[in-house]
LUMTI-95134 format. One record per atom (N, C-alpha, C): x, y, z; residue in one letter. Coordinates in steps of 0.02 Angstrom, whole numbers, plus 32768, in hexadecimal, padded with zeros to 4 digits. Atoms other than C-alpha are relative to their C-alpha. Example, Ala and Ser with C-alpha at 12.3 -4.5 7.8 and 13.67 -1.06 7.14 Angstrom:
! LUMTI-95134
802D7FC58000A
82677F1F8186A
802D803C8000A
7FD67FC57FFDS
82AC7FCB8165S
7FD980378025S
***
This chain:
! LUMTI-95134
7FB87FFD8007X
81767F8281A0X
80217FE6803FX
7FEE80217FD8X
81F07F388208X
804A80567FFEX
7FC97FD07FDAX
826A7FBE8268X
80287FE7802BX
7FC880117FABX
83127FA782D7X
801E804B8012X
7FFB7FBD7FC7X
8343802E8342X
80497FEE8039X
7FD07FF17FC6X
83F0805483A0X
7FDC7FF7803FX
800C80057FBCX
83DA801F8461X
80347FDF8030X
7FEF80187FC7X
842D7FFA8509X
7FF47FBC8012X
802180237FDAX
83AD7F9E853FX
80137FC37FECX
7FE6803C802AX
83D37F0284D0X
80437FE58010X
7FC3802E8000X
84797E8584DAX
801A801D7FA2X
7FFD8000804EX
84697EA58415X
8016804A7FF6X
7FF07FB78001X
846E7F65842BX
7FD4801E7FC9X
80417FEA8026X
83CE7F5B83C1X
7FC47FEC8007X
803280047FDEX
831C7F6B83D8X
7FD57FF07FAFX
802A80178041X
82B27F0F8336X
7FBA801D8018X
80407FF98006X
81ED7F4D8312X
7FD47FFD7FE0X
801F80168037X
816A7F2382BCX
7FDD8052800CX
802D7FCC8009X
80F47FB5827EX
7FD37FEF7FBDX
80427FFC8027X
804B7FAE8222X
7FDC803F7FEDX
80057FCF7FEAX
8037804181E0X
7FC880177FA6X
801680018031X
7FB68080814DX
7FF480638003X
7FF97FA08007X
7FD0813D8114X
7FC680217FB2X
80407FDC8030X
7F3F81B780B3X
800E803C7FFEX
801F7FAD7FF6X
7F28825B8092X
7FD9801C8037X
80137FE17FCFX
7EFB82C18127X
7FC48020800DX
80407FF37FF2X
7E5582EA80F2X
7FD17FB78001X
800A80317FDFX
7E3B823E810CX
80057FD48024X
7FF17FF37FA3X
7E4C823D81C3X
7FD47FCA8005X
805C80377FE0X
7D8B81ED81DCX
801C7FBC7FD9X
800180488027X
7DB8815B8167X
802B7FDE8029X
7FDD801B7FD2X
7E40812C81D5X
7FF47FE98034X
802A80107FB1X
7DD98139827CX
7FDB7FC57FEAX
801F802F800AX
7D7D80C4821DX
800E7FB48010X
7FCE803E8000X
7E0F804481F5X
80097FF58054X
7FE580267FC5X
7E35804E82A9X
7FD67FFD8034X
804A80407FB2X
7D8E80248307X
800B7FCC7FD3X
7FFE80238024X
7D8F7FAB827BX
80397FC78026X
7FCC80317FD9X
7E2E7F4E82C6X
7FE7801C8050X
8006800A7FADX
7DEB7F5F8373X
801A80488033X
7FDE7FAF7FEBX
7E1880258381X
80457FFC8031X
7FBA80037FEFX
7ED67FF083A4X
802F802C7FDBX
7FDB7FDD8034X
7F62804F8364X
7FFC8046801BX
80217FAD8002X
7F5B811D8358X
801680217FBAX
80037FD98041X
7F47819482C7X
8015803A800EX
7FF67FC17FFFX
7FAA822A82BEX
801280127FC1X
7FF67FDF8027X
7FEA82B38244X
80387FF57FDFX
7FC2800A8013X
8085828581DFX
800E804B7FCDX
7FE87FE38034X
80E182E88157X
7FD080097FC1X
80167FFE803AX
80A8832280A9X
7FAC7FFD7FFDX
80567FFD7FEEX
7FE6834880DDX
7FDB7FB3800DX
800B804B801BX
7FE482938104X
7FF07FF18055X
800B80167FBCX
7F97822D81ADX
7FF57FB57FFAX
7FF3803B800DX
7FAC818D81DCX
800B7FDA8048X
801380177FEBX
7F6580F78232X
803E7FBC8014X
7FBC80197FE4X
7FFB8095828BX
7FE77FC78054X
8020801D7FCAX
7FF7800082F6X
80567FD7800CX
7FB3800E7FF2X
80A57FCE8355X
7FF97FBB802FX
802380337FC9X
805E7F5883E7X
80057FBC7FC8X
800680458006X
809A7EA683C8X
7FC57FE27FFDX
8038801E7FEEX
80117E688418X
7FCE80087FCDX
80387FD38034X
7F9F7EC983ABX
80007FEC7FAFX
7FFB80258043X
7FDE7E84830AX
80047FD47FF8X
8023804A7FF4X
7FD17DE48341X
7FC27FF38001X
805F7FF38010X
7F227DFC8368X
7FD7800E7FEBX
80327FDC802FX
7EE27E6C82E8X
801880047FB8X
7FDF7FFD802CX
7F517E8E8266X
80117F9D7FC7X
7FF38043803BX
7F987DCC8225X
7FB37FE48009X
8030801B8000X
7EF77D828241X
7FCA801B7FD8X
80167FD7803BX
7EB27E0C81D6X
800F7FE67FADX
7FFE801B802DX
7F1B7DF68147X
80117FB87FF5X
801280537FFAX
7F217D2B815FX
7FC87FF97FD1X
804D8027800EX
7E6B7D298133X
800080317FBEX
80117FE68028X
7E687DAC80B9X
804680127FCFX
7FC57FEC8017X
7F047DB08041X
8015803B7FECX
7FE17FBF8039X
7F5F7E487FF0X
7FF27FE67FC7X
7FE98020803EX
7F4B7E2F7F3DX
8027801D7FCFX
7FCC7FD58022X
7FD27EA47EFAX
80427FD78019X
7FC980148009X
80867E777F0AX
801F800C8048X
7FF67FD77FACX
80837EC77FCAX
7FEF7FBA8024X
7FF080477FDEX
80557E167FF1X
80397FF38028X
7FC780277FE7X
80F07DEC7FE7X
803A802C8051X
80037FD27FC2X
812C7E83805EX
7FD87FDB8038X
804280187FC1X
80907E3C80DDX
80437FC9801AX
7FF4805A7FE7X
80D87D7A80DDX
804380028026X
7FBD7FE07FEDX
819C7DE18101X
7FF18029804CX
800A7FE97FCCX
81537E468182X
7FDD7FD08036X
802E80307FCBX
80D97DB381DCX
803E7FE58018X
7FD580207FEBX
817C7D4C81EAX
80438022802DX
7FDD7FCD7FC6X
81DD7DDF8245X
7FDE8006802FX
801B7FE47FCAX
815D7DF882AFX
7FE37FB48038X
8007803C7FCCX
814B7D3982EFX
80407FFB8027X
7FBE80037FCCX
820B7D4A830CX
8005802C802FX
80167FC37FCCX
81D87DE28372X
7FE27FD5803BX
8021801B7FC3X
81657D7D83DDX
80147FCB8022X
7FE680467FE2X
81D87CED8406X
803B80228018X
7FB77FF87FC7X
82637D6D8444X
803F7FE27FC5X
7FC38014803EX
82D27D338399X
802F8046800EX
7FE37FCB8005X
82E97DF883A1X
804D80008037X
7FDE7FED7FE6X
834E7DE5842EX
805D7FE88017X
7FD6804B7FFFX
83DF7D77840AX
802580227FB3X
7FF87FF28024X
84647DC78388X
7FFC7FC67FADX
801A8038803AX
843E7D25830DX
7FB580187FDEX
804B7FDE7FFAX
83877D618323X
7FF780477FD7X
80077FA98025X
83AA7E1C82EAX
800C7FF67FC1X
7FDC8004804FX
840D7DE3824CX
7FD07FE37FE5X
802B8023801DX
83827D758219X
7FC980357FF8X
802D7FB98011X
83017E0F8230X
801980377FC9X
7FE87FBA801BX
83767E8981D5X
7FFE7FCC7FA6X
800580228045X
837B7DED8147X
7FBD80117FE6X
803F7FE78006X
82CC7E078144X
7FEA80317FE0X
7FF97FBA800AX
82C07EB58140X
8033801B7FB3X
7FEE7FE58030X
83357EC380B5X
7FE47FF67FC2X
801F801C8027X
82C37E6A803FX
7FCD802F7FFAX
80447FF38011X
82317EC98070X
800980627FF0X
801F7FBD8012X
81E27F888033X
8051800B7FD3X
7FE47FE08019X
827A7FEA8020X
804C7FE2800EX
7FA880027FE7X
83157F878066X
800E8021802EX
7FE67FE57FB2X
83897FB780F5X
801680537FDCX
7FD27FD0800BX
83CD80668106X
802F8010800EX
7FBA7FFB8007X
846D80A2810DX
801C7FEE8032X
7FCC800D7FBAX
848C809981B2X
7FF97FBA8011X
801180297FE9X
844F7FF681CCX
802A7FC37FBFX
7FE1802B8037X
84A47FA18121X
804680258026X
7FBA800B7FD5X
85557FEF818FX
800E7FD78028X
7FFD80137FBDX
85267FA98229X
7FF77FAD7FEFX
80098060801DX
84F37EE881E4X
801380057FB9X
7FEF800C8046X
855F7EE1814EX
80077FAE7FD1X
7FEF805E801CX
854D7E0E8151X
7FB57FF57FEDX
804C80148005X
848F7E2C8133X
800B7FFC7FA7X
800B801B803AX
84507DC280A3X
7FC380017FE9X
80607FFC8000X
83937DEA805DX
7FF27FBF7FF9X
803A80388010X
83187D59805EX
7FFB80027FC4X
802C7FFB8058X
82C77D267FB6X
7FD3801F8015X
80437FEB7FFBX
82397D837FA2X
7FC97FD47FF0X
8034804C8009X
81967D057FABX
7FE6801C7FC5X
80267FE38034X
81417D027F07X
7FC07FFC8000X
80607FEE8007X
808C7D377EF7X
7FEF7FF37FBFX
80167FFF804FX
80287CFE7E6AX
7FD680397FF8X
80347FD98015X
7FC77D6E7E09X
7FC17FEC800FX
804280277FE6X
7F2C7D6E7E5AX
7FC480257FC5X
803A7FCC801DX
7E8B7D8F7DEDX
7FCC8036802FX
80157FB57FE7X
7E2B7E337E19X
7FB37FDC8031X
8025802B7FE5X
7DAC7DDD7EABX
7FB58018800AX
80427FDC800FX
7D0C7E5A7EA7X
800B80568008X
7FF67F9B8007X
7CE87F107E7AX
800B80248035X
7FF37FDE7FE7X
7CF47F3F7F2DX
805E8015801DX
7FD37FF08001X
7D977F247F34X
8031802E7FCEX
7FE97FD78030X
7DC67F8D7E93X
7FE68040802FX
80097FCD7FE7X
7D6580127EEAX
801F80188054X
7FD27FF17FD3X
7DCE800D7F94X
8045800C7FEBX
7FBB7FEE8020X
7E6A80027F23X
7FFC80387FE3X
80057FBA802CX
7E2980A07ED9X
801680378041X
80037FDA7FD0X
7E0980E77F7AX
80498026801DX
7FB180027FDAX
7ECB80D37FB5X
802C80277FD8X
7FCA7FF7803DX
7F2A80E97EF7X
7FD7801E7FD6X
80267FEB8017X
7EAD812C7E94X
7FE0803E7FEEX
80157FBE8019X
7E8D81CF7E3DX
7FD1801F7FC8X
80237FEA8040X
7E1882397DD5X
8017804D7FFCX
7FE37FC1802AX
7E4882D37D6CX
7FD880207FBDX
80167FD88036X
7E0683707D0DX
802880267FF4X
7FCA7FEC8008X
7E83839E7CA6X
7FE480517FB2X
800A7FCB8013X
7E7084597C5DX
8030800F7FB7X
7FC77FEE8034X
7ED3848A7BAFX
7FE280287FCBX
80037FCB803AX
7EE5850C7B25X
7FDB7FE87FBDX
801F800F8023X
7E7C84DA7A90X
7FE580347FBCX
80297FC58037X
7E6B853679DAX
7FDC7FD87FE9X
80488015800DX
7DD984B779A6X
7FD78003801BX
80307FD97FC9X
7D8184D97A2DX
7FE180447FF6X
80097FB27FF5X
7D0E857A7A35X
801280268035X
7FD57FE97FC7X
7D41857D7ADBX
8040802C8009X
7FA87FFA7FFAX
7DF685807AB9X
800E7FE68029X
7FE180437FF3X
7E1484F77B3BX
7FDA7FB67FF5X
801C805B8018X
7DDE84417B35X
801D7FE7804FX
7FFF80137FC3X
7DD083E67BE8X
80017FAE7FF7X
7FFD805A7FE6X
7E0183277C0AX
7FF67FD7802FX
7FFF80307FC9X
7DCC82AD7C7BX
803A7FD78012X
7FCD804E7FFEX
7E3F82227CB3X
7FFB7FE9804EX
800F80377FC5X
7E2481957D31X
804A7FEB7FFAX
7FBA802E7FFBX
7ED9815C7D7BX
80037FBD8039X
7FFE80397FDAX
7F0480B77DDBX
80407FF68000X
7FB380067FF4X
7FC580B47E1BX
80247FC88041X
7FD380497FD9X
803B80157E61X
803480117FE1X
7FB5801A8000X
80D87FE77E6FX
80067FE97FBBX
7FEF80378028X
811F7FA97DD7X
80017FB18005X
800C80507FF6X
81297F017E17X
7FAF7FF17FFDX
80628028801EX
80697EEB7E00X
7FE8801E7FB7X
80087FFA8050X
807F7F197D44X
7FC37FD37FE0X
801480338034X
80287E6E7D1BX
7FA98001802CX
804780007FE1X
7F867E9B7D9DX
7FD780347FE5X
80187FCC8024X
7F6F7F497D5AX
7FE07FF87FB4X
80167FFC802FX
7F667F117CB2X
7FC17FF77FE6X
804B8027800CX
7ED87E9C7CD1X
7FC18042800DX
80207FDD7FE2X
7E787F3C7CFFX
7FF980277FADX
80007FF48057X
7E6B7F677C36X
7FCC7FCA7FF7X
803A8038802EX
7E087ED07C17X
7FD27FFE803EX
80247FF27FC0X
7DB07EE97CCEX
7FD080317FE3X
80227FD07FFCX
7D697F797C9CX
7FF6801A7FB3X
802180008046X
7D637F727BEDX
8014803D7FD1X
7FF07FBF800CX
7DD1800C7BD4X
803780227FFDX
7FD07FDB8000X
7E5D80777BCFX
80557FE47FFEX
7FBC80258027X
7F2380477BC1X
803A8000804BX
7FDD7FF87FB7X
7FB980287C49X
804980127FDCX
7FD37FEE8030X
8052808D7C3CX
80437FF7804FX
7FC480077FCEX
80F580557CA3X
8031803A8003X
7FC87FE37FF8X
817580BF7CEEX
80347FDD801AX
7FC780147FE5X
821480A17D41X
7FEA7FC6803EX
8025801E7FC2X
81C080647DF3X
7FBC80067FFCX
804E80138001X
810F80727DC5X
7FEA7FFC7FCEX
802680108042X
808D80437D63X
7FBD80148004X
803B7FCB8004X
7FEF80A57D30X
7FBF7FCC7FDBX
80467FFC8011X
7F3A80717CF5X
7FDC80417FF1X
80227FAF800BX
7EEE81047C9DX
7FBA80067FC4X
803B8004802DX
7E47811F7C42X
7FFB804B7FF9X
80037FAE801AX
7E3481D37BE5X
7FDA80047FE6X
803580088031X
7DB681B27B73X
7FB680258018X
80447FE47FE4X
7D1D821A7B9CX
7FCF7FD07FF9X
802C803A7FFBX
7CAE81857B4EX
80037FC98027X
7FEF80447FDBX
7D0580F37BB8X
7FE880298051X
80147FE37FBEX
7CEC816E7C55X
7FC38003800EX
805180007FEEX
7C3581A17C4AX
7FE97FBC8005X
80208047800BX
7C1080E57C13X
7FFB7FBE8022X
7FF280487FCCX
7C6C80817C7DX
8039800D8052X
7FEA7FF47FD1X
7CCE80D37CF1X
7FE0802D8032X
80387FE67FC1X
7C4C81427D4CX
7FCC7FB9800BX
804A802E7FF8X
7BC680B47D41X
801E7FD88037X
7FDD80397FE8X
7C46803A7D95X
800E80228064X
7FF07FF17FDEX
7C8580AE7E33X
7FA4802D800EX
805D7FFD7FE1X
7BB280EE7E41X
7FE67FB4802FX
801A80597FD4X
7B81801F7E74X
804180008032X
7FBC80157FD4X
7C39801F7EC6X
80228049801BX
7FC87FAC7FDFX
7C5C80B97F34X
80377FF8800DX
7FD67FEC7FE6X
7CEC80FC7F5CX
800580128046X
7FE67FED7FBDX
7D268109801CX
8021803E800FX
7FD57FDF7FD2X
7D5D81A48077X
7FF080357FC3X
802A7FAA800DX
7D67825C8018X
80197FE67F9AX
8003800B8061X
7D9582067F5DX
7FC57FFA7FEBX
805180098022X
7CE181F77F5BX
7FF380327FF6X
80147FC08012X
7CD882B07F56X
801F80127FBDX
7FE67FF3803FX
7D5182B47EC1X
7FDE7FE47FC6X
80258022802FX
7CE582387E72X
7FC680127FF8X
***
């Protein structure tokens, strides 16, 4: 994400930043330590909100050196691309000092309004001549090998035993599996392919997201345990799995 910040220090009376920042569940702390020897143990990992921790890298320098050269070589293939290609190009105007030059800020905040979530309030008062960028278009990329389904699991990715009341049952309840896989709506047309990927289950859109879901007790035992057995799971979803 790209941040500006009230300051003195500046002619502009604002301070632009880049941040690299990738957030988990808090019981997967170690997976993180991982990600960040992985980039060259830059950055730091602390505790955020909502049982949540998170691996954050602010250092210019550092995302020059580890970060774009990262995803350069290795693309996004979700729709966050396009986020990446919005954030790389804030963060070169970062390193040439664009930030510091009120022409410079407006062109960052153009930026910025294109990308994740848009400006916030205070910042759509304060630059009310800001105009978003186009957003770059990403093609639909096809699905590039199973380990990447199984790191996309790792991140978005859920499994569920779902408990319920049942008079056919001798029991009296009846228990459900279900495998989930959750994006943005804007990758409606990547998710889907993940039906004929896997040979299974159905995708159901909401407002801002879009689901992948397999319930089927036969499609699960058959093809969705067999598939995440050859293709582990990273970090503590492997314990759910």
């Amino acid at each position: 994400m790209v941040i500006l910040r009230k300051t003195s220090k500046y002619n502009t009376g604002w301070r632009a930043e880049a941040n690299f920042t990738i957030n988990l569940h808090e019981r997967d702390g170690e997976l993180l330590k991982l990600i960040q020897t992985y980039f060259g143990s830059i950055g730091v990992i602390r505790k955020v909100n909502n049982n949540c921790c998170s691996f954050s890298v602010t250092s210019i320098n550092h995302i020059l050196m580890w970060i774009i050269p990262h995803f350069d070589k290795y693309s996004l293939i979700t729709q966050k691309h396009s986020d990446y290609l919005l954030f790389r190009e804030a963060v070169m105007m970062i390193s040439r000092k664009e930030h510091l030059t009120d022409i410079g800020i407006q062109a960052i905040l153009n930026i910025r309004a294109t990308m994740n979530r848009g400006l916030t309030p205070v910042l759509i008062e304060a630059f009310p001549e800001t105009v978003p960028v186009k957003r770059p278009l990403v093609p639909n990329h096809i699905i590039p090998h199973p380990q990447w389904v199984a790191g996309f699991t790792s991140g978005d990715g859920s499994f569920w035993v779902s408990l319920r009341n049942s008079s056919t049952n001798a029991s009296g309840g009846r228990a459900t599996l279900t495998f989930v896989l959750t994006q943005h709506s804007r990758d409606k047309e990547l998710i889907e392919t993940l039906v004929n990927y896997f040979g299974c289950g159905n995708c159901y859109t909401g407002k801002e997201s879009v689901e992948f879901k397999c319930r089927t007790f036969k499609d699960i035992f058959k093809k969705i345990l067999p598939f995440f057995s050859k293709y582990p799971i990273v970090g503590v979803k492997s314990l759910d799995f």
